[in-house]
C-alpha positions in Angstrom: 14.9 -3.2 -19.5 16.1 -6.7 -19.9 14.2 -7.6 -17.0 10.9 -6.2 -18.1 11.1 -7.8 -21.7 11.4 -11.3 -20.9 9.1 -11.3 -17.6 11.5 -11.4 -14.7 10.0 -8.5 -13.3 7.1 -8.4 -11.0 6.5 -4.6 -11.4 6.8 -2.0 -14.4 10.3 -0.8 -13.6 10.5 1.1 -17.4 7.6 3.1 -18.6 7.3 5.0 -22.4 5.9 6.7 -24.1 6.3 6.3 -27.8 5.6 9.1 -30.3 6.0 7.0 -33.6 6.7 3.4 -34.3 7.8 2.3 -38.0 8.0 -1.3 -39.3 11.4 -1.8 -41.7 11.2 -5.3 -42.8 11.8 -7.8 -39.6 12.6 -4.7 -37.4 10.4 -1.8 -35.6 12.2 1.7 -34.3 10.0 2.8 -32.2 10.7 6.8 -31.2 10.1 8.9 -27.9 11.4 11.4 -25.8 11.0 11.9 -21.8 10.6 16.0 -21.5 13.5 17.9 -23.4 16.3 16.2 -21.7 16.2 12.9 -23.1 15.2 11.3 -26.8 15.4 7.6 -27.3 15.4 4.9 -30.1 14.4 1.8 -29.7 15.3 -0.6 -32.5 13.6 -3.9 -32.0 14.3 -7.6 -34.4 11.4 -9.4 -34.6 10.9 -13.5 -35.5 7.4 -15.0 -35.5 6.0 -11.8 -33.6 8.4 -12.1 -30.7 11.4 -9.4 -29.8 14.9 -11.6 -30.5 16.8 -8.6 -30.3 16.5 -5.2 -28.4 18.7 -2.3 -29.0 18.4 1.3 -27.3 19.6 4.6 -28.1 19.7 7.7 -26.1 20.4 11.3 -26.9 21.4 9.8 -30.6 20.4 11.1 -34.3 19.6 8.0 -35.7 19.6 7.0 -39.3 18.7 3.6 -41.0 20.0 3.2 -44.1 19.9 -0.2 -46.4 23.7 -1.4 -47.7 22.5 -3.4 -50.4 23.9 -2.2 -53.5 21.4 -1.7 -55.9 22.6 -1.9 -60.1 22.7 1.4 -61.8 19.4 0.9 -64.1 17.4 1.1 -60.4 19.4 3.6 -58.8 17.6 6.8 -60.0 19.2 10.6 -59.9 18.2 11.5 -56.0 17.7 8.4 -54.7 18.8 7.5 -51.5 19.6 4.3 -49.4 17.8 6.3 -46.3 15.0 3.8 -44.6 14.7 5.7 -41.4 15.6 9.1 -39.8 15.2 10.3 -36.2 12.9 13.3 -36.0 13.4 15.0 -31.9 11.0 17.9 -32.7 11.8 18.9 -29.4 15.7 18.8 -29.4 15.9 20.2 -33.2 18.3 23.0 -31.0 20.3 20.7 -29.2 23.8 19.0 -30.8 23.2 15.2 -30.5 26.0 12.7 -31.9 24.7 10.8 -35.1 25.0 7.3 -35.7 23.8 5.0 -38.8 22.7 1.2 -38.6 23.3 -0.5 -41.3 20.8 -3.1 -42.6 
C-alpha cells in the first residue's frame, strides 16, 4: 500500500472499494469490506489535503472516541465521547476483536 500512496508503483497493486467515508476533524476512516471474509478500516491524517499518515485495520471493530475531558456543565446525561463506530453489515455474525483510537 505504501507503494501505491506515494507513487512508487507503476501499476494498481491495491484496489477498494469503500462503502462509507467520514471526515473527523484532520482525519477520514474510510470503511469497506472484500466479500464476507474480510472488513477493513482505513484511518487516514490529513495536512493541507495530503495523506501524512495511513493506518489500516482488518477484521477489527473499530471505535473512535475523543479523550478530551469535557467539564460537567457540557457533559449531558447520555452523552458519549463516541466519534466513530464500525458498521460490517455483512459480518454482524462473526466475532471480530475490538479496538479504540483515541483522539
Amino acid at each position: 500500500m505504501m507503494r501505491v500512496l506515494t507513487g512508487e508503483s507503476t501499476y494498481n497493486e491495491f484496489e477498494f472499494e469503500p462503502r462509507s467515508i467520514s471526515g473527523i476533524g484532520d482525519r477520514v476512516i474510510v470503511e469497506g469490506y472484500e466479500g464476507a471474509s474480510v472488513y477493513w478500516v482505513h484511518v487516514w491524517s490529513l495536512n493541507n489535503g495530503a495523506i501524512t499518515q495511513f493506518r489500516e485495520y482488518f477484521n477489527t471493530w473499530l471505535t473512535v472516541r475523543e479523550l478530551r475531558p469535557l467539564s460537567r456543565m457540557v457533559r449531558r446525561r447520555g452523552s458519549s465521547s463516541t466519534l466513530w463506530r464500525s458498521q460490517p453489515r455483512d459480518l454482524f455474525k462473526r466475532s471480530l476483536p475490538a479496538l479504540v483510537l483515541a483522539m
